[in-house]
Residue, then its C-alpha position, 0 to 999 in steps of 0.5 A: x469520466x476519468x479524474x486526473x490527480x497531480x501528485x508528487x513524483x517520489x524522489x531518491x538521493x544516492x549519495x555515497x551510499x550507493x546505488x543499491x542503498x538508494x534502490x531498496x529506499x526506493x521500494x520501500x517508500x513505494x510500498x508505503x506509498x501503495x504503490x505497488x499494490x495499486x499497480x497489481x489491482x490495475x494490472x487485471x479488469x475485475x468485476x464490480x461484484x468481486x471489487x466490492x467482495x474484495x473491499x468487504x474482505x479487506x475491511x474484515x481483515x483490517x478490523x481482525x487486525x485492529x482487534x487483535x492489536x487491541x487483545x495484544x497491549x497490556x493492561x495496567 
C-alpha cells in the first residue's frame, strides 16, 4: 500500500535581489529539507538487505559524529 503525504510546496521570493540569489536560496532550503537526498535514494530500486546496511552505516556514522562533537567542546 502506498501512503500519500500533503506537504507544504517550498516557495522562493525574488525580490531585487536577483534571480540567482533566489536560486542558491532555493538549493539551500532544499537541502536542509532533504530533498535532494531523497531524490538520489528513489532515483535507483535497492534491495531490503542493502537498505537495511545502508541504515545501519548511516546510524554509525551519526553516532561517530555525535561523539566526535562531544570530544570536541571544551570543558570548564
Amino acid at each position: 500500500m502506498v501512503e500519500t503525504v500533503q506537504v507544504k510546496p517550498i516557495e522562493v521570493h525574488v525580490g531585487e535581489r536577483g534571480l540567482e540569489r533566489a536560486v542558491k536560496h532555493l538549493k539551500r532550503k532544499m537541502a536542509t529539507e532533504g530533498i535532494l537526498r531523497e531524490l538520489k535514494r528513489r532515483r535507483h530500486y535497492m534491495k531490503p538487505s542493502i537498505k537495511k546496511r545502508k541504515k545501519a552505516a548511516e546510524a554509525a556514522r551519526r553516532r561517530r559524529k555525535r561523539v566526535r562533537q562531544m570530544n570536541e567542546r571544551p570543558s570548564f
